[in-house]
matplotlib code that plots the C-alpha trace (Angstrom):
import matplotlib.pyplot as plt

x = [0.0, 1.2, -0.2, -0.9, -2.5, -2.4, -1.2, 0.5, 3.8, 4.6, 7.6, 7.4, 8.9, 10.1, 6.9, 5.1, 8.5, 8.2, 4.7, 5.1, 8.0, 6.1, 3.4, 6.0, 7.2, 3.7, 2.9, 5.7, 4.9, 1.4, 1.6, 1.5, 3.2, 4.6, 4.9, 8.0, 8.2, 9.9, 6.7, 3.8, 1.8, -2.2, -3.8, -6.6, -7.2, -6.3, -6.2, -4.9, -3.8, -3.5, -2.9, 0.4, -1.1, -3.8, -1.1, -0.9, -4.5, -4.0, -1.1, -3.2, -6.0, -4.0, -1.9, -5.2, -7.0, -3.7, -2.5, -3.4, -5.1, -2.9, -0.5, -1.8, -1.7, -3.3, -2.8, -1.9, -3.8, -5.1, -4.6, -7.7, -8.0, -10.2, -12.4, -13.1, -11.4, -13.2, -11.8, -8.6, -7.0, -5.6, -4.2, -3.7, -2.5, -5.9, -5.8, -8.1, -11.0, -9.5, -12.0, -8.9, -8.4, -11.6, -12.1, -8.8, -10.0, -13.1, -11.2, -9.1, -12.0, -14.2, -11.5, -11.2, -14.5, -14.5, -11.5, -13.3, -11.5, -13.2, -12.9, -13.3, -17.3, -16.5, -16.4, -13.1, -11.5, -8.2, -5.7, -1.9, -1.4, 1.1, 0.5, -1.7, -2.9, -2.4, -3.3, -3.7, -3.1, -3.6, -6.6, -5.9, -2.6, -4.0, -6.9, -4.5, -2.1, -4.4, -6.4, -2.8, -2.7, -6.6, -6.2, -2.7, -1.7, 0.8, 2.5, 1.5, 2.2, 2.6, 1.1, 2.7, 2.1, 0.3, 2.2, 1.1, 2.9, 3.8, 3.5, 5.4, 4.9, 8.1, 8.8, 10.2, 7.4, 6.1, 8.1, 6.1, 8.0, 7.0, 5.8, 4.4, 4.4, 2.0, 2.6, -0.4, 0.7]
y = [0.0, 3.8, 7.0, 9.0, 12.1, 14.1, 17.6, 20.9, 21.4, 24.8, 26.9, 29.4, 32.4, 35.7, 36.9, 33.6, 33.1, 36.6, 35.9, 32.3, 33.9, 36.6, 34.0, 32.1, 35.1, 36.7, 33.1, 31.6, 31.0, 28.8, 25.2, 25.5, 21.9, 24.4, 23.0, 23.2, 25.2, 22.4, 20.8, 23.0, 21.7, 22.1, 19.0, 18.0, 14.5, 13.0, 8.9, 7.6, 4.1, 2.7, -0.9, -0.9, -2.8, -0.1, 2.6, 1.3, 2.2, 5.4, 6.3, 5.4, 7.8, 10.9, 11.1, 10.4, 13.3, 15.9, 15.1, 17.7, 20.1, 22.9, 24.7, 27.3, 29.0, 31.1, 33.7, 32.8, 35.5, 36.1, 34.0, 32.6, 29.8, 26.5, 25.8, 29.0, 31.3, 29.0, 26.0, 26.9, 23.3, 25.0, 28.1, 28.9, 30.9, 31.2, 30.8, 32.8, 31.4, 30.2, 28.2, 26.4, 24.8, 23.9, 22.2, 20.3, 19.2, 18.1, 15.8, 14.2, 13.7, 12.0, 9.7, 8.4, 7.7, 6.3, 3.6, 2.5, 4.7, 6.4, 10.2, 12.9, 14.4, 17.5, 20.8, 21.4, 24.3, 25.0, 26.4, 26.0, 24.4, 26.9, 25.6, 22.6, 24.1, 21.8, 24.4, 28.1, 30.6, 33.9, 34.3, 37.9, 37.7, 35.0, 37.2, 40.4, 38.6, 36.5, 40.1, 41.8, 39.3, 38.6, 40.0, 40.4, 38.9, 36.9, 34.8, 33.7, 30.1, 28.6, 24.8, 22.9, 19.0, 17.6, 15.0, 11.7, 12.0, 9.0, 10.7, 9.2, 9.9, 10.4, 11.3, 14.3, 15.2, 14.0, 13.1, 13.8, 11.8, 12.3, 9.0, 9.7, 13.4, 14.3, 16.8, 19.1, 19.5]
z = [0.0, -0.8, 0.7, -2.4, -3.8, -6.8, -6.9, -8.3, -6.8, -5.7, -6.0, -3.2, -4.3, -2.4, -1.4, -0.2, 1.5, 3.1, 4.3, 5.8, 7.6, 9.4, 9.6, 12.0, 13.8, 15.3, 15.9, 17.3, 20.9, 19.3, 18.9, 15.1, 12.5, 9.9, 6.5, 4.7, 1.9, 0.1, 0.3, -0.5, -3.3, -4.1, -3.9, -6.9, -4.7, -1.9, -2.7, 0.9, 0.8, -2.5, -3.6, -5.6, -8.3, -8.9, -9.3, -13.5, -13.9, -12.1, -13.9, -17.5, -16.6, -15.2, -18.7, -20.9, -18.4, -18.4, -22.1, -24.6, -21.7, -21.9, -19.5, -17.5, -14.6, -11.5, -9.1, -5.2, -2.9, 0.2, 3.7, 5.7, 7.8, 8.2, 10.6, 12.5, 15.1, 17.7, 16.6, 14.1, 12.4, 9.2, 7.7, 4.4, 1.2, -1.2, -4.9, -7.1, -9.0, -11.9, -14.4, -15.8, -12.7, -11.6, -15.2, -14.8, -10.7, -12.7, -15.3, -12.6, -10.3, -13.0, -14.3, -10.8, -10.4, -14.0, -12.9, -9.5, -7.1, -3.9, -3.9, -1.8, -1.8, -0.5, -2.5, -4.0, -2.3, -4.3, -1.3, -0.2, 3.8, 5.2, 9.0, 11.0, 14.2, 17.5, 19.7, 20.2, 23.1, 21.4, 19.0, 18.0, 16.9, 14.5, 13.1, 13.2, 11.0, 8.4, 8.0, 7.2, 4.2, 3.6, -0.4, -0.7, -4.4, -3.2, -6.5, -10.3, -10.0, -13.8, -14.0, -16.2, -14.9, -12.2, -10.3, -8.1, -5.0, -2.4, 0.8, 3.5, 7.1, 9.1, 13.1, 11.0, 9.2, 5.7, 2.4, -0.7, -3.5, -7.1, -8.3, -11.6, -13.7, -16.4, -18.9, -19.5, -22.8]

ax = plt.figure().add_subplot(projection="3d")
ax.plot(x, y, z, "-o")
ax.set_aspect("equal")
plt.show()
């Protein structure tokens, strides 16, 4: 069995870099699993544990559903936060409404379901993971510093392949290993 989901890798540039920073410094004393910038991607589906011998068929469909769809890309803005301010688990860097995207989220999600595998139900709510929150002491400083970047345009991100990632849990943290990338050309 693999761990395995399907995603756009993200190169965080300056600015994304400048904001997960500060991000870290107002909320440093909060019990906050940072994710590495080295890993930030935006997930299309989430698979979980996959048979081995299913990863073929998987592989088959993504380069029939990303072959001949084009390159594109979108805009990175805004921060916000899952959950609520009650009860914070996630926050993140939004991406803007891009119809290319949602079209290609749609392809990938029907060509699972097409091949027998279980997806997701739940709307599809492109964002980046910058931090998993265990716990938190100081509720303002969180809202202070997600309003500072609420519609900041943060980075144009260019998408040129979508990749199925093994994702490996570590005492360390995870390991997202490309197992398969598709061209969207």
């Amino acid at each position: 069995m693999k761990r395995l989901f399907i995603a756009v890798k993200i190169e965080a540039e300056s600015n994304l870099l400048r904001i997960i920073s500060t991000l870290k410094a107002i909320l440093g004393d909060e019990s906050i699993k940072w994710v590495d910038p080295g890993n930030i991607h935006l997930t299309i589906a989430f698979l979980g544990d996959t048979d081995e011998k299913r990863i073929k068929t998987l592989d088959l469909m993504l380069k029939d559903k990303c072959s001949g769809f084009g390159e594109f890309e979108f805009f990175l803005k805004g921060s916000g936060l899952f959950k609520n301010f009650r009860d914070p688990r996630v926050i993140w860097a939004g991406i803007e409404s891009n119809g290319e995207l949602a079209e290609l989220h749609t392809r990938i999600k029907t060509g699972l379901a097409e091949t027998g595998f279980r997806i997701e139900e739940r709307l599809f709510r492109p964002h980046l993971t910058l931090g998993r929150i265990k716990s938190l002491k100081n509720t303002d400083n969180l809202k202070t510093v997600l309003e500072k970047y609420r519609d900041v345009e943060i980075q144009k991100v260019n998408v040129r392949e979508v990749i199925l990632f093994e994702s490996i849990l570590l005492q360390t943290g995870p390991l997202y290993k490309p197992v398969t990338k598709f061209g969207l050309q």
